[in-house]
Structures are given as C-alpha cells and as structure tokens.
C-alpha positions as CSV (number, residue, x, y, z in Angstrom):
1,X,0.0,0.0,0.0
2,X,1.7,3.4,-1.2
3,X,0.9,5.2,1.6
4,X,2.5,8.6,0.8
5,X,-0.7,8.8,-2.1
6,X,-2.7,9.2,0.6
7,X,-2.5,13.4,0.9
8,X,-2.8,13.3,-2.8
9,X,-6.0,11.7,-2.8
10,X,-7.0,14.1,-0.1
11,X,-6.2,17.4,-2.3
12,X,-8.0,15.2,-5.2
13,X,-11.3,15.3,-3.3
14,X,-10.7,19.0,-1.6
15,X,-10.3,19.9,-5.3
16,X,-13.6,18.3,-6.6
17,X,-14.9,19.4,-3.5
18,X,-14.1,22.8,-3.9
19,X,-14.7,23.3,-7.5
20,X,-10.9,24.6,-8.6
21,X,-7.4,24.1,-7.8
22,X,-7.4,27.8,-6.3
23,X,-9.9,27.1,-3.7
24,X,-8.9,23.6,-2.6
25,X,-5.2,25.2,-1.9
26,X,-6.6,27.9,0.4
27,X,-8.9,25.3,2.8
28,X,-5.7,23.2,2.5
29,X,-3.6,26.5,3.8
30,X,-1.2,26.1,1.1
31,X,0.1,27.4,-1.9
32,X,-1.8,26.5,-5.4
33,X,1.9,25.2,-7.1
34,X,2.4,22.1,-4.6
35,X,-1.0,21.1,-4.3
36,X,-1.1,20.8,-8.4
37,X,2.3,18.6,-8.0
38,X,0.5,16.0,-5.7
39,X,-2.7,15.8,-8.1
40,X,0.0,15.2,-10.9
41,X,1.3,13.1,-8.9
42,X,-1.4,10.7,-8.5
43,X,-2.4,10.7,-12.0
44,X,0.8,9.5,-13.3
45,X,0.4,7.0,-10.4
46,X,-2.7,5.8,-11.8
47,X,-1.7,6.3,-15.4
48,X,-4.8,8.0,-16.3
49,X,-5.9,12.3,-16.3
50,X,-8.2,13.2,-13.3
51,X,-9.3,16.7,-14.2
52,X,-9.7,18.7,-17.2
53,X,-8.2,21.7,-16.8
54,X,-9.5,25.8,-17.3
55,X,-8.5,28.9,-16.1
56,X,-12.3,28.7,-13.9
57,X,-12.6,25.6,-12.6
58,X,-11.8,22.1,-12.1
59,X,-13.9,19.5,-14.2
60,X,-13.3,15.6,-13.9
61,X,-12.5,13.3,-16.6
62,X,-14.3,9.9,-17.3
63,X,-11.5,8.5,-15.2
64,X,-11.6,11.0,-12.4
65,X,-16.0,10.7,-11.8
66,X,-15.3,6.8,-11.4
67,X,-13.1,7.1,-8.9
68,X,-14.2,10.3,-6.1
69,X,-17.1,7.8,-4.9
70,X,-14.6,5.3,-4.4
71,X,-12.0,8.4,-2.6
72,X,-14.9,10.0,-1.2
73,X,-16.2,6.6,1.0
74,X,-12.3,6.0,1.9
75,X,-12.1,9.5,3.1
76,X,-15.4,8.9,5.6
77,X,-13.9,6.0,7.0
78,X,-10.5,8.0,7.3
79,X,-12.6,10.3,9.9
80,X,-14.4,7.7,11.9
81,X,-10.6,6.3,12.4
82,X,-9.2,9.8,13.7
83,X,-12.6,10.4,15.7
84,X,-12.0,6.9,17.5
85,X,-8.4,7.9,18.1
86,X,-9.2,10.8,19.8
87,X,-12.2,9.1,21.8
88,X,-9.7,6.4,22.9
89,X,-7.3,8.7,24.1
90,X,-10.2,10.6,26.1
91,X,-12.1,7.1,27.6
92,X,-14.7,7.6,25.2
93,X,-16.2,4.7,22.9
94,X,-17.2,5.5,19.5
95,X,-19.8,8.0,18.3
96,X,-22.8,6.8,17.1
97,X,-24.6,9.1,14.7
98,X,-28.5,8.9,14.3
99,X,-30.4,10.8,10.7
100,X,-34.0,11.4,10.7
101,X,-36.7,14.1,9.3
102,X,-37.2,17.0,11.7
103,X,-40.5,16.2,13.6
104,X,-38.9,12.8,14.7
105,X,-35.1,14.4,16.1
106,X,-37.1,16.9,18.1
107,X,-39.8,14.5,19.6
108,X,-38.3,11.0,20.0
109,X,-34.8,10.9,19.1
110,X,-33.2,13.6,21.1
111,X,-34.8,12.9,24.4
112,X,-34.1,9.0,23.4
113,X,-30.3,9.9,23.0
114,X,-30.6,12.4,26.0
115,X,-31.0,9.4,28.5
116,X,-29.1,6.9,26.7
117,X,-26.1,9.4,27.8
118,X,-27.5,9.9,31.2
119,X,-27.0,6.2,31.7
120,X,-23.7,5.6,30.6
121,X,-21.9,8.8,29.7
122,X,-18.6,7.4,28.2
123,X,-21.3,6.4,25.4
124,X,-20.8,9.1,22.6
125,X,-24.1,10.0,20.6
126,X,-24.9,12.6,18.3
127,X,-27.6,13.6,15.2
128,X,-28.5,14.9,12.5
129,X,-31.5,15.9,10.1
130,X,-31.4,13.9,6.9
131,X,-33.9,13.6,3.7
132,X,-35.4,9.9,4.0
133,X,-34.7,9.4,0.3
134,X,-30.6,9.9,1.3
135,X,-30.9,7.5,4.4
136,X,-29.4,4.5,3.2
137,X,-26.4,6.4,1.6
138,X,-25.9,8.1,4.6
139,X,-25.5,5.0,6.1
140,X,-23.2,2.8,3.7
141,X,-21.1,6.2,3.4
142,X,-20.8,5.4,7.2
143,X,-22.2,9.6,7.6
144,X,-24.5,7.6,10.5
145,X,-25.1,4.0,12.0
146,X,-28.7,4.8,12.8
147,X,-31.4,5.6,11.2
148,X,-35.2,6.3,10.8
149,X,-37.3,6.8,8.3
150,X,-40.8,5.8,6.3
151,X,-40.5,2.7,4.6
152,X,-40.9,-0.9,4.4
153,X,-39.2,-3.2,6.3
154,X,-36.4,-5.3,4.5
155,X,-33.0,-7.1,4.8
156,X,-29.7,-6.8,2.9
157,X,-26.2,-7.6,3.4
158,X,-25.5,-4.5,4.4
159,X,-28.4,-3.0,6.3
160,X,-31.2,-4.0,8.3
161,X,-34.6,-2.6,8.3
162,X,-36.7,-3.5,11.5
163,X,-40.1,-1.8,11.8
164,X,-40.3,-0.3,14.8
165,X,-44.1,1.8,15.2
166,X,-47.0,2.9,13.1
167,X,-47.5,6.6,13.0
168,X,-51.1,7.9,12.8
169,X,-51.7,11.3,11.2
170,X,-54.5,14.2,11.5
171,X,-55.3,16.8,8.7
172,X,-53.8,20.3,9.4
173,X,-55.9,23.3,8.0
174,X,-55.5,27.0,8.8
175,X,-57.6,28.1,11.1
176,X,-59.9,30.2,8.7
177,X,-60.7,27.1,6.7
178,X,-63.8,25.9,6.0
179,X,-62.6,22.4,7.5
180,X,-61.7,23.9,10.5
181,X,-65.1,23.7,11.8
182,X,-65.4,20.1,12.6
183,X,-63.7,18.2,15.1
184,X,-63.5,15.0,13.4
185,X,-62.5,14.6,9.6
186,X,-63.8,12.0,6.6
187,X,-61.1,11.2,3.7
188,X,-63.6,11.6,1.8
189,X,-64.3,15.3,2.5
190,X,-60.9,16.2,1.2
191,X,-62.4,15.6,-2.4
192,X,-61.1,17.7,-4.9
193,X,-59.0,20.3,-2.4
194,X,-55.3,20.7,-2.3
195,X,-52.6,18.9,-0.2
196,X,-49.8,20.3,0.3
197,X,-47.0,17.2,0.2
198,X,-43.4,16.5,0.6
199,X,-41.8,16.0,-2.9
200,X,-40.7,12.2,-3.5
201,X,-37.1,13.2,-3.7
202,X,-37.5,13.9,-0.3
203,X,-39.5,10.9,1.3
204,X,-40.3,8.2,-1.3
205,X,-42.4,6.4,1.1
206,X,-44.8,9.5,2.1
207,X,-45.4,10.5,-1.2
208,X,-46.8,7.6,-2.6
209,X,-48.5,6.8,0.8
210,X,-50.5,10.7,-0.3
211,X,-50.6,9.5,-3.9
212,X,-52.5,6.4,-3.0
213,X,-54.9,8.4,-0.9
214,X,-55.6,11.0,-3.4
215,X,-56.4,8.4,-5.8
216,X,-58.8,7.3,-3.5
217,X,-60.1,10.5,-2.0
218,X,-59.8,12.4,-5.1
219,X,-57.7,15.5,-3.4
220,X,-54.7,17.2,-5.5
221,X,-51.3,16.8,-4.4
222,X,-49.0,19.9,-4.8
223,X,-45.7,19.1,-4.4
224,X,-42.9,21.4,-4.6
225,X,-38.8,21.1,-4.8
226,X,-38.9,23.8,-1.8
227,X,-40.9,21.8,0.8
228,X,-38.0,19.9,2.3
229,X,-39.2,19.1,5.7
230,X,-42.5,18.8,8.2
231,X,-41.8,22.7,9.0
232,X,-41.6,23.6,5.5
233,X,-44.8,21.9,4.2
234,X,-47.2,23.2,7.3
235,X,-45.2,26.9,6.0
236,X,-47.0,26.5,3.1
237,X,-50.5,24.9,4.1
238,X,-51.1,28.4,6.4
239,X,-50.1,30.5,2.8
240,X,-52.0,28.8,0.3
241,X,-55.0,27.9,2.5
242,X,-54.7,24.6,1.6
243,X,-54.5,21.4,3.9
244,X,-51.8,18.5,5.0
245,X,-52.0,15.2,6.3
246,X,-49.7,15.5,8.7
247,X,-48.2,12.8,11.5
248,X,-49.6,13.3,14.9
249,X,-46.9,13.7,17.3
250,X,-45.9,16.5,15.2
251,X,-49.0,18.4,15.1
252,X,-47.8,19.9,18.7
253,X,-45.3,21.7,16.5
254,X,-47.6,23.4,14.3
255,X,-48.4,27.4,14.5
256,X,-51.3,28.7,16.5
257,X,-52.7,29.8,13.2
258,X,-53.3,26.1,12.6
259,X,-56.0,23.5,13.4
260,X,-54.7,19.9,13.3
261,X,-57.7,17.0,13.2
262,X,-58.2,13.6,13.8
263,X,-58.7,11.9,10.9
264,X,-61.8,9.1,11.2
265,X,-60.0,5.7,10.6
266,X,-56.7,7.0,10.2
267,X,-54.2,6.0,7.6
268,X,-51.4,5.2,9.2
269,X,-47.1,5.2,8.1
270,X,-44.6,2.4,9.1
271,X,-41.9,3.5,10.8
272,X,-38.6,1.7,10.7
273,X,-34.9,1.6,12.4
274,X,-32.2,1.4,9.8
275,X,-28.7,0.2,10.8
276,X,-25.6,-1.0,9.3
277,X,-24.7,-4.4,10.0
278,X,-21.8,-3.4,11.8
279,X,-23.4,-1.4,14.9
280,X,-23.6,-4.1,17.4
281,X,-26.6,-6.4,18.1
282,X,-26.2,-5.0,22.3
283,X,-26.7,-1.6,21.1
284,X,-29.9,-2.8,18.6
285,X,-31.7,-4.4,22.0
286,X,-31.0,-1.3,24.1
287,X,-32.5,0.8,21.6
288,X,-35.6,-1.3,21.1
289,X,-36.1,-0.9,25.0
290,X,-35.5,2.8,24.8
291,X,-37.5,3.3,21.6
292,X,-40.3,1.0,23.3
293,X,-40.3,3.1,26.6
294,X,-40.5,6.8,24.2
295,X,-43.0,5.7,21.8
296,X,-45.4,4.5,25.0
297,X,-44.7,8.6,25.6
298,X,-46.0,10.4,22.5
299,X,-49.6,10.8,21.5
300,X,-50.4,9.0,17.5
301,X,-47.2,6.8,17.8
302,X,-48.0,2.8,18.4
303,X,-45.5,0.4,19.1
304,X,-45.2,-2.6,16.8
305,X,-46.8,-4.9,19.5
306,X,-49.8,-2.4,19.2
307,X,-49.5,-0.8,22.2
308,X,-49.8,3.1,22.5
C-alpha cells in the first residue's frame, strides 16, 4: 500500500470538492503550485488524467467521476478512524450518529439519546437531520449507524430494516378554513382540495402513501422542490390555505394559526430503524427498549406490539 498517495487523494477530493485548484489550496492552507504537483502526482500513479483543466474551474474526466465515490467513502472512514483515536485517548467509545426528518429528532430521538447518555456517559451519541430518500447512503457512506425513516421493512447484506411503530396522522388546515369547523374529519371530505406534500425526492415512502390516498379520495397533491421538511410543508398549508395530512406527534409543532384534526380511521405510516450491520446487536436491543419506553410517551405513535 503506497501510503505517501494518501495526501494526494485528499487534495483530489478537496479539489472536486471545492470546484478549482485555487480554492482547494486555500482550505488546504497552502500554496496552489504544490498542491497541483501531488494531483499530478497521482495521476501519473494511476496512469490516467483526473481533471480537465480551465483557467475557472476544475472539471473531472471519465476517469476522475469513477473514482471520487470510491475516494470519497475511503475518506469517511478515514474520519471515523481519527474520531476513534481521539475518543480512545479521552475514555470515550465511538460515536454513534442517528439521521432522521425533523418532527422525529425533536420529539423522540433527542430525548431517546438524552438518557441513553445519562446512563452511561462514556457512550458518545450525536444527530442529524437527513432527507429519507438519502438515508441509506448516509449509512453505507458510514455519515450515521442509525437511522429512521418511512419505509418498508427489508433485509440486505449491508443494512437491516426492522419496523419499529406505526405513525397515525390528523389533517392540518388553517384556522380560517372551512374544514376547520369540525372536530372530526372523513377522507372523503378532502375531495377535490389541495394537499400540500413532501416532494418524492424527499420521502419516497410519504409521497406515494399521499398519492395512494388521493387516488382514492380524489384530493390534489401539490408538491414542490422547496418543501424539504415537516416545518416547511405546514409553511405553506397556512399561505396557500390549503391542507396536509400530517403525523400526529408533530402536530404539537404546528403554529397557533393552525387546526390539526383527527382523521376518522386513520391512515397510518410504518416507521422503521435502519442500521448497518456493523453497529452491534447489544446496542440494537438497548435501543428497542428505549425506543419502546418513548413511543409509550407520544400521543399517535404505536408500538409494533400495538400498544400506545
């Protein structure tokens, strides 16, 4: 293993990263001249041209787009290794990182996390809002161990997929809609209004969960590339005086301009806990207690075993 290439693949992906030669020198806090030298460097190494070159920017070759996934995955686990280091060195065990939408970070997996640490605190945990489409990415790019998200529940050789509750949901109206009168909504009511909807590059899952229901219901999704999150989408249900079907637990979260309703018979989401097969079958069964124990907690979550 040529070891001394590893820098060089490092300014490689600060130069992709960064867009030019120029820029990638400056976050490297060095001088443009050397940094080109170990990009030359590595492509005589390989025997192939990385970038095409312009006085603006940096654009990769055939070669060079087949490889940065490749670099880019290698340079993850490069930072997992220095973080465990450093933990080592400080009596700490490894970070475990958790993705999720917004709603569920706020509601379940902060105060989850919060007492996981309270019990043991050399235990390191930490997370972060993803997209649901970009969960499983996240994880094989080892960006988190753990995550949760819409979906059905499968198995891989890489990750597992356990379902872990069934999320209910309510329709959110503003408060001058004509809905907002009764206490208790029909699907069938919603006929021919519009829903506001997370796009399906966003959740997959909860867009054709809404696209299944409108066919049914005959109500219009409008989806837009702006609505990225729960916040975003109950933004825009209070300006265009339309309405979302929107998880329970998060309807706490909603403004005061808002009305969120039970829905008669409500159509309900699985929810499932995604991890790579590395993180440890101890730390799987002490969150399915803990995750057990929160869900029992919040309103419109049931657990698995159907208990609220």
């Amino acid at each position: 293993m040529n070891l001394r290439l590893l820098q060089s693949y490092w300014f490689f992906y600060l130069v992709v990263k960064e867009g030019s030669f120029t820029k990638a020198a400056s976050v490297a806090s060095m001088c443009q001249p050397p940094l080109s030298m170990h990009i030359k460097k590595l492509e005589d190494s390989l025997g192939v041209k990385l970038f095409e070159r312009s006085n603006k920017k940096a654009v990769l070759t055939k070669e060079g787009r087949a490889i940065f996934p490749v670099v880019e995955k290698f340079l993850a686990k490069t930072e997992i290794f220095f973080d465990q280091v450093q933990a080592n060195l400080d009596g700490m065990e490894k970070k475990i990182t958790f993705g999720s939408f917004a709603w569920l970070l706020q509601l379940f997996i902060a105060p989850m996390l919060n007492e996981l640490k309270s019990v043991d605190p050399r235990k390191r945990y930490d997370f972060i809002e993803i997209e649901s489409i970009d969960l499983v990415s996240q994880l094989q790019d080892f960006k988190i161990d753990v995550g949760y998200a819409y979906a059905e529940p499968f198995e891989r050789a890489d990750i597992a997929a356990v379902p872990i509750a069934q999320i209910e949901n309510k329709v959110v109206v503003p408060k001058n809609h004509f809905l907002a009168e009764f206490d208790r909504i029909h699907l069938e009511q919603l006929s021919r209004l519009d829903c506001i909807c997370l796009p399906s590059d966003v959740s997959p899952q909860l867009f054709s969960f809404m696209k299944q229901l409108s066919a049914q219901y005959h109500f219009n999704i409008v989806s837009r590339t702006d609505i990225r999150n729960f916040y975003n989408q109950v933004a825009f249900v209070e300006s265009q005086h339309a309405f979302a079907i929107v998880a329970t637990p998060a309807c706490d979260l909603i403004s005061k301009n808002l009305k969120a309703i039970p829905i008669v018979n409500t159509p309900c989401l699985t929810l499932v806990r995604m991890t790579r097969e590395d993180v440890s079958q101890r730390l799987r069964n002490r969150l399915k207690e803990r995750e057990e124990a929160h869900i029992r907690k919040i309103p419109g979550i049931r657990t698995m075993s159907g208990t609220d």
